[in-house]
C-alpha positions in Angstrom: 137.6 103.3 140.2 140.9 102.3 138.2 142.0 106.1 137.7 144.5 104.8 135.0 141.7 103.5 133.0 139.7 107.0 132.8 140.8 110.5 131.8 139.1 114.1 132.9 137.3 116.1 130.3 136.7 119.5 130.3 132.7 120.6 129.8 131.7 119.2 126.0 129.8 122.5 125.1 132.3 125.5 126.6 135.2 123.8 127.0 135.4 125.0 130.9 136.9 123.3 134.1 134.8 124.7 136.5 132.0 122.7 137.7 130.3 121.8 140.8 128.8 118.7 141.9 124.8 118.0 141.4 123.8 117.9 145.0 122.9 114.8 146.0 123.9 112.9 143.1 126.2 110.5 144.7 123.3 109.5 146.7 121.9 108.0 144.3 125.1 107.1 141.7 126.7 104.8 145.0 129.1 107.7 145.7 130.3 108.7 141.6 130.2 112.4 141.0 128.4 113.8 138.0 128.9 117.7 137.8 127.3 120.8 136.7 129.4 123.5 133.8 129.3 126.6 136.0 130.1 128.5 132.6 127.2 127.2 130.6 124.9 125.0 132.8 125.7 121.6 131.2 125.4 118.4 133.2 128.5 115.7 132.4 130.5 113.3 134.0 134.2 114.4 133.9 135.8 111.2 134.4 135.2 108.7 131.2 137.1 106.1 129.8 137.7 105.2 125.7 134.7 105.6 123.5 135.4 101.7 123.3 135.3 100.8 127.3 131.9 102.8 127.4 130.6 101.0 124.4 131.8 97.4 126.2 129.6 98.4 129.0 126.9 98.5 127.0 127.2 95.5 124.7 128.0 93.0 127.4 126.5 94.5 130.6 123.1 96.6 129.8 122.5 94.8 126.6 124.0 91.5 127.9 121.7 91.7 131.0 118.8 91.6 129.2 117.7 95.1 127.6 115.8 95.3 124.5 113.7 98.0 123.0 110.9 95.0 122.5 109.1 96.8 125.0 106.0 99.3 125.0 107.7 102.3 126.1 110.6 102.2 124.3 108.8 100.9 120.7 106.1 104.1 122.2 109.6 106.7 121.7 110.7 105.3 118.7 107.4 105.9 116.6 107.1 109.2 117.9 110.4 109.7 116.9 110.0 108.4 113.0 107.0 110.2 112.8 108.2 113.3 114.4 111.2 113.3 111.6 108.6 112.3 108.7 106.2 115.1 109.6 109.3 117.4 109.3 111.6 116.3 106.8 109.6 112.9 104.9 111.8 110.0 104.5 110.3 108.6 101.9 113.7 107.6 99.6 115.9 109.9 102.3 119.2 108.0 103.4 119.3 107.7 107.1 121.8 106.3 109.1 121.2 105.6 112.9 124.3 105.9 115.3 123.6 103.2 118.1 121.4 101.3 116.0 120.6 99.0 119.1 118.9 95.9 118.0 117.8 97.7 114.7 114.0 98.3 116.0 114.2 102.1 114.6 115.7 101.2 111.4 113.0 98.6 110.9 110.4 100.9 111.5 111.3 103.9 109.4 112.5 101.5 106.2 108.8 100.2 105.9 106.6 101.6 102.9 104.8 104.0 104.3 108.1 105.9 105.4 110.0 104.3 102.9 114.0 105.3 104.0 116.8 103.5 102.9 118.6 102.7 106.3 122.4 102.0 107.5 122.6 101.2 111.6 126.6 101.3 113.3 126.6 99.6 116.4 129.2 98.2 118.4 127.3 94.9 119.9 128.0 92.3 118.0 124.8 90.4 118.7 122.8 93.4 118.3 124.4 93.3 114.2 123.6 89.6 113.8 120.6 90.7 114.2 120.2 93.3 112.1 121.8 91.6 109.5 119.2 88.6 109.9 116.4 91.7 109.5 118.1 92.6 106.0 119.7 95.7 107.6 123.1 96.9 106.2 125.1 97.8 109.2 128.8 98.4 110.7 129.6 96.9 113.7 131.7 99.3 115.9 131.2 102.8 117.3 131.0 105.6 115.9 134.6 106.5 115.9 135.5 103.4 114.7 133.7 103.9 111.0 134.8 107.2 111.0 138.5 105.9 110.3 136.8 102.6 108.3 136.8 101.9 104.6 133.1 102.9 104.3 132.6 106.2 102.9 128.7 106.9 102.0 126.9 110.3 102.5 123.2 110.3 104.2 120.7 112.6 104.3 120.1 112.1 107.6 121.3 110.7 110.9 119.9 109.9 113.9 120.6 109.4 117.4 118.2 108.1 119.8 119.1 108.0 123.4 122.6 107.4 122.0 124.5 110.9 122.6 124.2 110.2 126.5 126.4 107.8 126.5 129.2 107.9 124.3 132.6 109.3 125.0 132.5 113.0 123.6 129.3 114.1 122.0 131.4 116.9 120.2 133.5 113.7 118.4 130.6 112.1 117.9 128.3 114.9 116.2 131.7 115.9 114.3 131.5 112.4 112.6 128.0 112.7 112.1 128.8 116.6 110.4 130.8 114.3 107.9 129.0 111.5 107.4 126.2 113.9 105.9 125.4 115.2 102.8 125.6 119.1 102.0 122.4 120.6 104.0 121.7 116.6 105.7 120.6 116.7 108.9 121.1 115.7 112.4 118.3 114.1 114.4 118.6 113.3 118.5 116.1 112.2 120.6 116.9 111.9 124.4 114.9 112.4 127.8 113.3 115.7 128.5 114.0 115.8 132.8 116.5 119.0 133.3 114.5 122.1 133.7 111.1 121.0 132.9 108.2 119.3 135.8 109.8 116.3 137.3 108.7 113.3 135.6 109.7 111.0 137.9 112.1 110.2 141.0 115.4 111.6 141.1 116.7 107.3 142.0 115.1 106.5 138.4 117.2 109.1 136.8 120.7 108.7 138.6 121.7 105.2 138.7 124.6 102.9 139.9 125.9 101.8 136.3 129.2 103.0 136.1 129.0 106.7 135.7 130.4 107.0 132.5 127.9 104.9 130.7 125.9 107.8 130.7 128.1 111.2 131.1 125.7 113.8 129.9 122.2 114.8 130.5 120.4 118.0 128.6 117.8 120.6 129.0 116.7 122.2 126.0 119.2 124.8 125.6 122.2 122.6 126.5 121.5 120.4 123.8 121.2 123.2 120.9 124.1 124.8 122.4 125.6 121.7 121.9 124.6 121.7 118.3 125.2 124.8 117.6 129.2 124.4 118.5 129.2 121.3 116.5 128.1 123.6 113.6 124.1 122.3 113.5 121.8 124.8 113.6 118.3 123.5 115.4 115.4 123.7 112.4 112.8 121.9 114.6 112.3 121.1 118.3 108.8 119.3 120.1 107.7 119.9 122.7 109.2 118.9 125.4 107.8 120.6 128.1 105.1 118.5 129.2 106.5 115.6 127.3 108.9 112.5 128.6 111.0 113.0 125.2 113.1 115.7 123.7 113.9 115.6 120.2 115.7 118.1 117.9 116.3 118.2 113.8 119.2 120.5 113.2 120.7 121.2 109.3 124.3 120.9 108.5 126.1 124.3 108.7 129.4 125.3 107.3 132.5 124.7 109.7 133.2 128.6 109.0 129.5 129.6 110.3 129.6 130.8 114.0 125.8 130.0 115.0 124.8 131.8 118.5 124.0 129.6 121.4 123.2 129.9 125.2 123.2 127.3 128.1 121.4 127.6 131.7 122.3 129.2 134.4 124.4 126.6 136.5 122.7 127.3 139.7 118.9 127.2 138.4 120.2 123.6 137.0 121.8 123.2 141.0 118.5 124.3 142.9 116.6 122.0 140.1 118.4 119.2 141.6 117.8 120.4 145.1 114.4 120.3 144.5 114.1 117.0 142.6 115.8 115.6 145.5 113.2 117.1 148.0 110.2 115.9 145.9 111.7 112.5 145.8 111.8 112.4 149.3 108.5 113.7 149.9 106.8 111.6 147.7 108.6 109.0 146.7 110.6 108.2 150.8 110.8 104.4 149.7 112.7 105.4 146.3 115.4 107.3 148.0 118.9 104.9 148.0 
């Protein structure tokens, strides 16, 4: 690793330093750390380079080689997710915009008639934009950051973030964009894997990969990610149920800046012997998966 390309963050939800290593995790990562908040249980990779290296990664290594959410599984998420949001909040003539737009799939899919949203994507692949824009959807090509300092200046009614927030630079930067970009008592939608503190879904080696770390610095239980919320001045309205279910997805409503909303994390060493203990299963039921 180039240390003069990367710098060391503190944890995203607490703002502590101390943090020990998930056991086992370099295993599986081809020796890169990702650690454990001792203060408030989180799970993040400390070292990360700019919100623009991490999105490069993504446009012209995990897209370039070939990922596309024209599958099953991942169109399966994405309609659980619309309709999850239009049982809760309707979109029909809401304002959404979708950070991480991907190829646009989403947008597609909640801007048809029976949903009826009006729909904006940002997304820094270029390709991924061409497209969109050949699908009639209005978009920005960059990160997040990036339009925050643009000429565009809209206000939604809604944003969402679907299996986005993992792999930005800081999710606090990126949900205080998102706290602008919204209208007066808009709201915040993320939908990410449910896999910390829940029955394992599957081995440990499909979860913690050898993609550079960074393209994916945080992982959350339930309470990590409303903690994360709530410190970002979203208070959580709405949660499935993620328990017995691969995906966890939160609505949370735009609070004042002055509000202090209570939050608590996990316990960093339940979140340590959880890892133990996926680890364990993996390699008593899955030997072959172990790297």
């Amino acid at each position: 690793m180039d240390t003069q390309q990367y710098e060391e963050f503190p944890c995203d939800i607490c703002g502590m330093h101390d943090a020990v290593e998930v056991p086992h995790a370099r295993e599986y990562t081809g020796g890169q750390p990702v650690h454990i908040c001792m203060h408030c249980g989180f799970v993040y990779v400390k070292q990360r380079r700019s919100a623009g290296a991490i999105a490069d990664v993504w446009s012209d290594q995990i897209f370039g080689s070939g990922y596309t959410a024209a599958i099953p599984a991942v169109q399966a998420r994405l309609t659980f997710v619309a309709e999850f949001i239009n049982e809760k909040l309707k979109l029909q003539g809401k304002k959404v915009c979708d950070i991480g737009a991907g190829e646009g799939d989403f947008l597609d899919m909640i801007r048809q008639s029976r949903l009826g949203a009006s729909v904006f994507g940002i997304e820094p692949s270029k390709k991924n934009c061409e497209r969109m824009q050949s699908m009639g959807i209005e978009n920005f090509i960059g990160t997040a950051e990036e339009y925050a300092v643009s000429s565009y200046k809209r206000a939604f009614d809604i944003a969402t973030i679907t299996w986005t927030i993992e792999n930005c630079q800081s999710p606090r930067k990126m949900l205080e964009i998102v706290h602008d970009l919204l209208s007066d008592g808009g709201h915040v939608v993320i939908a990410t894997g449910s896999r910390i503190l829940v029955p394992f879904k599957k081995p440990l080696s499909y979860y913690l990969g050898k993609n550079p770390s960074d393209s994916h610095s945080f992982r959350f239980s339930a309470r990590t990610l409303e903690a994360l919320l709530a410190v970002s001045h979203f208070e959580v309205v709405s949660t499935n149920r993620y328990i017995d279910h691969d995906i966890l997805c939160v609505i949370a409503r735009k609070k004042s800046t002055q509000e202090q909303i209570p939050w608590s994390g996990d316990n960093y060493l339940d979140v340590h012997h959880f890892f133990e203990r996926w680890h364990n299963e993996t390699a008593l039921y899955y030997p072959s998966e172990q790297q």
